[in-house]
Every structure is written in C-alpha cells, then in structure tokens.
N, CA, C and O atoms as CSV, one atom per row, in Angstrom:
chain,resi,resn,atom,element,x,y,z
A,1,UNK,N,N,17.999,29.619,-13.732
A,1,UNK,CA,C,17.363,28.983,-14.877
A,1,UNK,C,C,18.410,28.586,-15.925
A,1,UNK,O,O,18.517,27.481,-16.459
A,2,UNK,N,N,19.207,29.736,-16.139
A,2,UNK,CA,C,20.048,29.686,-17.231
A,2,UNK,C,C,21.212,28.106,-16.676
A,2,UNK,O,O,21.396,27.056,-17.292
A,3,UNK,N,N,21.566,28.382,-15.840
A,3,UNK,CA,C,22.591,27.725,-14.917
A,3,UNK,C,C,21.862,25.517,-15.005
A,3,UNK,O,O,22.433,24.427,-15.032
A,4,UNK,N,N,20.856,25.843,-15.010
A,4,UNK,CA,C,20.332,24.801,-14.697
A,4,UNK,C,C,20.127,23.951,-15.861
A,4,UNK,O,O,20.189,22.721,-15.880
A,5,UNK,N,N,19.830,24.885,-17.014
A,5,UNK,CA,C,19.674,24.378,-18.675
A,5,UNK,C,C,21.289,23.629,-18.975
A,5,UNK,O,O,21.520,22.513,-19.440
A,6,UNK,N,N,22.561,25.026,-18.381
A,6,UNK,CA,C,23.400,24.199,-18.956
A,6,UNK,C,C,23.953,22.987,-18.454
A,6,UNK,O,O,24.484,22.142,-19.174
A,7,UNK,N,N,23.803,22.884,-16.960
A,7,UNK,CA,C,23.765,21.398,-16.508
A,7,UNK,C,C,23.145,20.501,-16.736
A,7,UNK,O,O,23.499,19.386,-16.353
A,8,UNK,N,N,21.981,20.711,-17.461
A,8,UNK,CA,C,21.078,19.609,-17.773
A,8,UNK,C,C,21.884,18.985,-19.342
A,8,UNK,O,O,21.887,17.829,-19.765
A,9,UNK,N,N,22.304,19.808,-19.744
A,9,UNK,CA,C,23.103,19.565,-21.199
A,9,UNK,C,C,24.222,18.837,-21.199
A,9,UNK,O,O,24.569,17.877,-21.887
A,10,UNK,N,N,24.857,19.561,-20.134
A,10,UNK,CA,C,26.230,19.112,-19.815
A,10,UNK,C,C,26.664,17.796,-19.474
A,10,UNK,O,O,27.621,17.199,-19.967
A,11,UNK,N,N,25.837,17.368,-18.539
A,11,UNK,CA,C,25.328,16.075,-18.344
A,11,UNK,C,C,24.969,14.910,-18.950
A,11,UNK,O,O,25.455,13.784,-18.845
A,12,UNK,N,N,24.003,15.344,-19.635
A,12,UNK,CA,C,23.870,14.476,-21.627
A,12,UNK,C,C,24.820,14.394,-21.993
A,12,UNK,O,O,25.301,13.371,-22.481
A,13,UNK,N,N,25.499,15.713,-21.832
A,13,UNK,CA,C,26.878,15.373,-23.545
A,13,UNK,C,C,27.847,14.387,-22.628
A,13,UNK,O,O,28.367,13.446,-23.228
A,14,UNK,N,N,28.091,14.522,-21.379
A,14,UNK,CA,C,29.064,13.811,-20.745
A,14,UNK,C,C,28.634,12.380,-20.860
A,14,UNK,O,O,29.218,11.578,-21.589
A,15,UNK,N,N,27.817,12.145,-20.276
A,15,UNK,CA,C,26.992,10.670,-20.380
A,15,UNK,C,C,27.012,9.758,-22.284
A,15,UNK,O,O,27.369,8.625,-22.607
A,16,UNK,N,N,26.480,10.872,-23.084
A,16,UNK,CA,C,26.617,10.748,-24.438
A,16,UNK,C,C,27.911,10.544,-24.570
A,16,UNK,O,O,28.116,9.506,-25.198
A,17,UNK,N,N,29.217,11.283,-24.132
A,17,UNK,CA,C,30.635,10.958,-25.207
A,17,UNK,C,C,31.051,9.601,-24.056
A,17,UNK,O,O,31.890,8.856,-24.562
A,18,UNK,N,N,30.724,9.281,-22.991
A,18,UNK,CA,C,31.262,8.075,-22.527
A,18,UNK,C,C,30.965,7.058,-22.773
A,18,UNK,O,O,31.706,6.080,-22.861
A,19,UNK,N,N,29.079,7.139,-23.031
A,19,UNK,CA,C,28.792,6.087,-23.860
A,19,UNK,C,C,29.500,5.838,-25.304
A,19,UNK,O,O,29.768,4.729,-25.767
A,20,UNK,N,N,29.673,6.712,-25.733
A,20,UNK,CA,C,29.761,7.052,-26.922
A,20,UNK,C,C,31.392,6.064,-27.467
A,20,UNK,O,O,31.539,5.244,-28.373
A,21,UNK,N,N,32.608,6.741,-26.218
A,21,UNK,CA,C,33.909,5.772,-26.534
A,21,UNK,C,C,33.957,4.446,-25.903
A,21,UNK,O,O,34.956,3.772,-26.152
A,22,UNK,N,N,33.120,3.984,-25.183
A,22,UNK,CA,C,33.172,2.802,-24.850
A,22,UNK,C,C,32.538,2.457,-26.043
A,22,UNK,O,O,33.256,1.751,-26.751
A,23,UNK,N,N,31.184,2.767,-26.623
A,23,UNK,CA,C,31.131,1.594,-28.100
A,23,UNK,C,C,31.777,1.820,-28.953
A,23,UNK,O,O,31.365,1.179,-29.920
A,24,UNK,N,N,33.052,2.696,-29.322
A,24,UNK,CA,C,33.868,3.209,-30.294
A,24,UNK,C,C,34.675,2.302,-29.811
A,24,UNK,O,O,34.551,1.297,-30.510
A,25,UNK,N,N,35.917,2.030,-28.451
A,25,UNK,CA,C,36.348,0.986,-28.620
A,25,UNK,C,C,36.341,-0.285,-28.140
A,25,UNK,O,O,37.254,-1.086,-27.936
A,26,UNK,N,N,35.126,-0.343,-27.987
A,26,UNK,CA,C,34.303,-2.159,-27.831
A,26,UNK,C,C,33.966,-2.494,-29.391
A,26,UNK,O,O,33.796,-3.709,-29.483
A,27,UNK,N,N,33.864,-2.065,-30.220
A,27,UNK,CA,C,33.375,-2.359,-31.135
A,27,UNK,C,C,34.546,-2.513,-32.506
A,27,UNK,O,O,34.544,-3.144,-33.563
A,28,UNK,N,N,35.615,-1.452,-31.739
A,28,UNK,CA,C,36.973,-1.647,-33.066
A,28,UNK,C,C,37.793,-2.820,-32.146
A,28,UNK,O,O,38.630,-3.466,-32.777
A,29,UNK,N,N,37.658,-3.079,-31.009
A,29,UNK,CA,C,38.184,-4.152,-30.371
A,29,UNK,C,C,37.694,-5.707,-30.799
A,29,UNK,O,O,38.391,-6.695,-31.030
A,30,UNK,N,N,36.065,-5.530,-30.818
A,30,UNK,CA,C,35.730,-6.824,-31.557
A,30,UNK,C,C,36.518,-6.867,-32.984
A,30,UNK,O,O,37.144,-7.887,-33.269
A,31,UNK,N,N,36.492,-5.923,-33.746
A,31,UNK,CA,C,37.081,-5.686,-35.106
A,31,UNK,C,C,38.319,-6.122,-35.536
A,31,UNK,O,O,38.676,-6.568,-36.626
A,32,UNK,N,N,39.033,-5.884,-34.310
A,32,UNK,CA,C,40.524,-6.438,-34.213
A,32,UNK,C,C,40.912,-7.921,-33.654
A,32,UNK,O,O,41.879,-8.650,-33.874
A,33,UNK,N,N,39.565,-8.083,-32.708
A,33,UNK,CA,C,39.679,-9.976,-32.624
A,33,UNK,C,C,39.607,-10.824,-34.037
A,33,UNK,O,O,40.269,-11.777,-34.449
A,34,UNK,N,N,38.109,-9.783,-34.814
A,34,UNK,CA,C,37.865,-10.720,-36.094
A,34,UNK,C,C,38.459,-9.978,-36.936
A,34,UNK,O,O,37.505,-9.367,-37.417
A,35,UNK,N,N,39.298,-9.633,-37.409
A,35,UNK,CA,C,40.403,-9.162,-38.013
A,35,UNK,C,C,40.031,-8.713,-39.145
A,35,UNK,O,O,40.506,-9.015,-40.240
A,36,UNK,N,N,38.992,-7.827,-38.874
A,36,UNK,CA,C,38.435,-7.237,-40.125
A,36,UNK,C,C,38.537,-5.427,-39.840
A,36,UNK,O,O,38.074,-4.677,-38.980
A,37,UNK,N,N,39.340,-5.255,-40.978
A,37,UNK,CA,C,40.193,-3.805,-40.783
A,37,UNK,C,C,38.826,-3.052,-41.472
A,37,UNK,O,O,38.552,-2.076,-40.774
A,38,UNK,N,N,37.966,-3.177,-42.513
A,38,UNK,CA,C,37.102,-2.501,-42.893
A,38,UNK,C,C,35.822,-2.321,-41.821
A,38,UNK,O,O,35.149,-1.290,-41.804
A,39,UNK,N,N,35.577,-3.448,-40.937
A,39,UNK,CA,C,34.837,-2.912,-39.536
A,39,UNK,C,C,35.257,-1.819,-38.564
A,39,UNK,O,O,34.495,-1.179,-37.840
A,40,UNK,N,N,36.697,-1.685,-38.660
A,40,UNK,CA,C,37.440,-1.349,-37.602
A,40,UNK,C,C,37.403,0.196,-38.296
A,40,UNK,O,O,37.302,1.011,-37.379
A,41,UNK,N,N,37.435,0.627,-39.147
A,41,UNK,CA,C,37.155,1.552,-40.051
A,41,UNK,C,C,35.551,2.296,-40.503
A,41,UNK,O,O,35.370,3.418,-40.976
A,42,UNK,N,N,34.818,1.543,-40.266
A,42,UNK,CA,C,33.691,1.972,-40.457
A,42,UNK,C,C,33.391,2.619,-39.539
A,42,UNK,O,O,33.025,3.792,-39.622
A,43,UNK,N,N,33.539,1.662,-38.003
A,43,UNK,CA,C,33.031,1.847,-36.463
A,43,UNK,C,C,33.866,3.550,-36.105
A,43,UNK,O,O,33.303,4.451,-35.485
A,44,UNK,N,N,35.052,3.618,-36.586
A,44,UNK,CA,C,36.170,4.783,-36.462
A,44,UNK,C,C,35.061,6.451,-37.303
A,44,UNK,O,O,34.961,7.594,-36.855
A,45,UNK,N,N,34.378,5.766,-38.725
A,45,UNK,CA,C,33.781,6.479,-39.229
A,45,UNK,C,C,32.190,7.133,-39.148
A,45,UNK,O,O,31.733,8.170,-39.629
A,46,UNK,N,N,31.507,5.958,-38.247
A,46,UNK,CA,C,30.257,6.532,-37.811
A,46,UNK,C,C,30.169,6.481,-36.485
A,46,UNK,O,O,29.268,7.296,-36.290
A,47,UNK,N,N,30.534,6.021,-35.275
A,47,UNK,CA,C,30.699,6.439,-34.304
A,47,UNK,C,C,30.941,7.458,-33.681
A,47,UNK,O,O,30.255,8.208,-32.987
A,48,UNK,N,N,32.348,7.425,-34.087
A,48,UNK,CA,C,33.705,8.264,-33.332
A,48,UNK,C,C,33.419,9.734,-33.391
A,48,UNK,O,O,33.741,10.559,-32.535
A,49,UNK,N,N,32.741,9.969,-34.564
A,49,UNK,CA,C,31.968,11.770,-34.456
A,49,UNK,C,C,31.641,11.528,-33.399
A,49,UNK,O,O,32.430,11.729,-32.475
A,50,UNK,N,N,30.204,10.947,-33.131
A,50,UNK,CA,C,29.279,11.564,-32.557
A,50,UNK,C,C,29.719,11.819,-30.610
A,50,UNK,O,O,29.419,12.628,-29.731
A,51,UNK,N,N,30.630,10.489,-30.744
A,51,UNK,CA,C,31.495,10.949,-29.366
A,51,UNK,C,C,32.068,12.251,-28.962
A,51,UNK,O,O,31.839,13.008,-28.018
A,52,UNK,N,N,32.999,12.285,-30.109
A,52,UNK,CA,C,33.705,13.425,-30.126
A,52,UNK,C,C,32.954,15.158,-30.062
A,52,UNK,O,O,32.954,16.034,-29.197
A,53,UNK,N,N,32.471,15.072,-31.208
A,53,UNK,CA,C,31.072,15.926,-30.978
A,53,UNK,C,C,30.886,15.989,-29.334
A,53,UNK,O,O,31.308,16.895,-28.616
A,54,UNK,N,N,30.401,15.209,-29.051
A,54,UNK,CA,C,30.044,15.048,-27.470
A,54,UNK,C,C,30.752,15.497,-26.328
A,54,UNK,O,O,30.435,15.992,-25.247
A,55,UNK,N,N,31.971,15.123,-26.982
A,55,UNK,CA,C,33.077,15.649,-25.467
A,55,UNK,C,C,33.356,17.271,-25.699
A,55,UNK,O,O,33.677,18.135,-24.883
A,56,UNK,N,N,33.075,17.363,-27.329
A,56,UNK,CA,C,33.468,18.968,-27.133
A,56,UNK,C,C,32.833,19.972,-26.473
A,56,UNK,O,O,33.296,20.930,-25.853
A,57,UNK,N,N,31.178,19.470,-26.785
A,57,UNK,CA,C,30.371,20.197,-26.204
A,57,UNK,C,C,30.218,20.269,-24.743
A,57,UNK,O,O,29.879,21.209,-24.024
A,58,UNK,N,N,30.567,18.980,-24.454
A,58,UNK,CA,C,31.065,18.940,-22.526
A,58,UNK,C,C,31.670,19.868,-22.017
A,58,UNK,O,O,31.351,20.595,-21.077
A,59,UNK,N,N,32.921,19.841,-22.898
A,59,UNK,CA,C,34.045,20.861,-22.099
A,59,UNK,C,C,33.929,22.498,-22.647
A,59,UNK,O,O,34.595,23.487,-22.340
A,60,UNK,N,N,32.780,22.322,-23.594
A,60,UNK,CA,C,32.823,23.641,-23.980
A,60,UNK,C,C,31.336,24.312,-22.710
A,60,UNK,O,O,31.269,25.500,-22.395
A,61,UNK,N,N,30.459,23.378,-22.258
A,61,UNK,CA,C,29.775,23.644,-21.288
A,61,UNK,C,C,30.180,23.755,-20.019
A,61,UNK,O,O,29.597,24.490,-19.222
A,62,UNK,N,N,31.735,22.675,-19.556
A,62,UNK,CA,C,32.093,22.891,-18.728
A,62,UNK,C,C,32.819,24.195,-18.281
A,62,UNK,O,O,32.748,24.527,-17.097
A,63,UNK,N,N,33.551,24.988,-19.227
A,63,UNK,CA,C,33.707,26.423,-19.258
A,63,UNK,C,C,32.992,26.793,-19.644
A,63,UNK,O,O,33.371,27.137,-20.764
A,64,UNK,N,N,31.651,27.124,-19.479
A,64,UNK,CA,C,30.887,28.010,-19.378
A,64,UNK,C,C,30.434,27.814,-17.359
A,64,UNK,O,O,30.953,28.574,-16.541
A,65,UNK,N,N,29.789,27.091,-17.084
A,65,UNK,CA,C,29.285,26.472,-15.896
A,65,UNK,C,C,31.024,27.222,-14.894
A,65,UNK,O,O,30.965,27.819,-13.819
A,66,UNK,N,N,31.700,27.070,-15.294
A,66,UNK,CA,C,32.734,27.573,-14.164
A,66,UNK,C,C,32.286,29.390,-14.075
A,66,UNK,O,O,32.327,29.971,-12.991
A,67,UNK,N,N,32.040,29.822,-14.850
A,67,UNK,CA,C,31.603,31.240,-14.654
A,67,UNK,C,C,30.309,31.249,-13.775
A,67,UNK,O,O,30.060,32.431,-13.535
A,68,UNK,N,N,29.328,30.387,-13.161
A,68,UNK,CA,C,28.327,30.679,-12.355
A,68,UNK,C,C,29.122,30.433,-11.022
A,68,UNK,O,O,30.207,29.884,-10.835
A,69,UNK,N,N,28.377,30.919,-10.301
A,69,UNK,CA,C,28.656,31.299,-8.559
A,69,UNK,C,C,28.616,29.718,-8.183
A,69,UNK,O,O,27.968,28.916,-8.855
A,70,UNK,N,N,29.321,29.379,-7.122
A,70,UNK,CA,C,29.256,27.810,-6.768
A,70,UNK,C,C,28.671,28.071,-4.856
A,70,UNK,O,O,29.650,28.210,-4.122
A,71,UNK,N,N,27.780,28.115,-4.368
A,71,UNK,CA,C,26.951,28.023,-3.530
A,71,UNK,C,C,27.758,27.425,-2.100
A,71,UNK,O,O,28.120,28.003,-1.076
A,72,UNK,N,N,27.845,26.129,-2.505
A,72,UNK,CA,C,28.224,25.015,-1.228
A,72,UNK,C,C,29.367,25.643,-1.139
A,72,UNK,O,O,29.627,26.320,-0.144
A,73,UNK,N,N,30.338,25.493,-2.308
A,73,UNK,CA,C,32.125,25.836,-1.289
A,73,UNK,C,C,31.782,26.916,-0.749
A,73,UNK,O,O,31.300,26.509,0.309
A,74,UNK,N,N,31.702,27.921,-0.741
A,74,UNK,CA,C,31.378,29.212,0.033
A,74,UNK,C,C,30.761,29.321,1.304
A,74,UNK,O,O,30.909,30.336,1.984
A,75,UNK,N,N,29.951,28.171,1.750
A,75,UNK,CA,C,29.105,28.189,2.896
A,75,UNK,C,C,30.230,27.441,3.816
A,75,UNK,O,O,30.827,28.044,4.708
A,76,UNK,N,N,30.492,25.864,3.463
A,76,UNK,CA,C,31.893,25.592,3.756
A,76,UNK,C,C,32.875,26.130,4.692
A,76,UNK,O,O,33.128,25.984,5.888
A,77,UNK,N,N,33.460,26.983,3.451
A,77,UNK,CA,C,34.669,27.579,4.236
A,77,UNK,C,C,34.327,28.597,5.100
A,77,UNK,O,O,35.232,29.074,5.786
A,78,UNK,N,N,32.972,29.120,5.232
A,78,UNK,CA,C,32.757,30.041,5.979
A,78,UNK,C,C,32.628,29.472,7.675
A,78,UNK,O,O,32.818,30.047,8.746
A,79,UNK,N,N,32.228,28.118,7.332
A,79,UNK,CA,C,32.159,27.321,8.958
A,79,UNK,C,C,33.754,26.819,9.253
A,79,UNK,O,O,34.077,26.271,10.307
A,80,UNK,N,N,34.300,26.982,8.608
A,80,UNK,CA,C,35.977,26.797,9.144
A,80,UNK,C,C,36.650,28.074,9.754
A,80,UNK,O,O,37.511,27.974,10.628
A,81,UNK,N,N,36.208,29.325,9.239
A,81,UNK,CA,C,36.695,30.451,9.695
A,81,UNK,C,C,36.109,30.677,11.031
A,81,UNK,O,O,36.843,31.282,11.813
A,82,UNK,N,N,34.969,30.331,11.454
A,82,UNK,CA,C,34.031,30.698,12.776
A,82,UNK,C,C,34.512,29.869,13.519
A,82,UNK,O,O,33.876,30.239,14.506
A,83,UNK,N,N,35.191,28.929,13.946
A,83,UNK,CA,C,35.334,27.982,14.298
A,83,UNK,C,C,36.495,28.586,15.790
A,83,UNK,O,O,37.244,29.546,15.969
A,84,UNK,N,N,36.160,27.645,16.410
A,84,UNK,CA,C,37.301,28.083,17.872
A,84,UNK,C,C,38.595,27.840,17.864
A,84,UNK,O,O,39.038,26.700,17.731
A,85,UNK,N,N,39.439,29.039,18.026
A,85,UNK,CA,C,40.779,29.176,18.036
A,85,UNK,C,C,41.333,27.739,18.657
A,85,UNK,O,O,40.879,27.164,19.645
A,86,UNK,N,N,42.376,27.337,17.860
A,86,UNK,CA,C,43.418,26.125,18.701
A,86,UNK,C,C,44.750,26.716,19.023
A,86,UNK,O,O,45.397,27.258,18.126
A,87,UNK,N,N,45.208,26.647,20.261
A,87,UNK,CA,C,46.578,27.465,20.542
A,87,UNK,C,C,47.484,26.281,19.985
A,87,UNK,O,O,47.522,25.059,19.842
A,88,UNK,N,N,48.381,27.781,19.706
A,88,UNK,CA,C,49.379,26.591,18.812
A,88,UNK,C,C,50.547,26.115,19.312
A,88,UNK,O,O,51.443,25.686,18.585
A,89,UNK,N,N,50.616,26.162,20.637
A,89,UNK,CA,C,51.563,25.204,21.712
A,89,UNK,C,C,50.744,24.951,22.832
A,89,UNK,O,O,50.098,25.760,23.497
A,90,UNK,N,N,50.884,23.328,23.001
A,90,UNK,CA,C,49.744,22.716,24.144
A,90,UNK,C,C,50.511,22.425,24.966
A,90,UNK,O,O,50.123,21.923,26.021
C-alpha cells in the first residue's frame, strides 16, 4: 500500500518537474528571441519553483522507493542460477 502511494507520487512529481523545465526553458527561450529580459525574469520567477519543488520531491521519493524490496530482479537472477552448466572448454 505504502509502496504504491509513493509511486503514485513519484510519478507526478517526475512528470510535473519535466513538464515543468521544458516550459521554464521554452518560455525564457521565447524571451530571449524577443529580447525582453523582464519576461525572461519573470518566467525564471514563477515557474522555475514549482519545477524545482518538483524534482526535489522526486528524488527525495526516489530514495525512499529504493528501500522497498524490488520483486522482478530477484526472480530473474534466480532463473540464471538454475540454468544448465556450460563446460568451459568445447
């Protein structure tokens, strides 16, 4: 349950801060075609939090999420170990 909340979050915030710097610099990029430094400044000032914000909480979810058990690799490597001996001169 717990595991599942924070992926559901994690996910948002990731999705949120990518959206988030692509309109941070699509938008100071238009700023810099039309050469207006007070756009380029504003976009820096109400944007750029909420990205940032965003990525922290990513990576602060992403260390958390490394502390749960990971399922698949484990099953995995367990079918490589069972597997039939290859001699190692043919």
């Amino acid at each position: 349950m717990m595991k599942t909340l924070i992926s559901s979050i994690f996910r948002v915030s990731v999705l949120t801060f990518l959206v988030g710097g692509a309109v941070v610099v699509l938008l100071q990029a238009a700023g810099l075609v039309l050469g207006d430094g007070d756009f380029v400044d504003a976009v820096s000032d109400t944007v750029a939090p909420w990205a940032y914000g965003a990525a922290g909480v990513a990576g602060l979810l992403a260390f958390a999420l490394s502390y749960f058990p990971h399922g698949d690799t484990e099953d995995a490597g367990a079918d490589q170990e069972t597997a039939a001996p290859v001699p190692e001169h043919a």
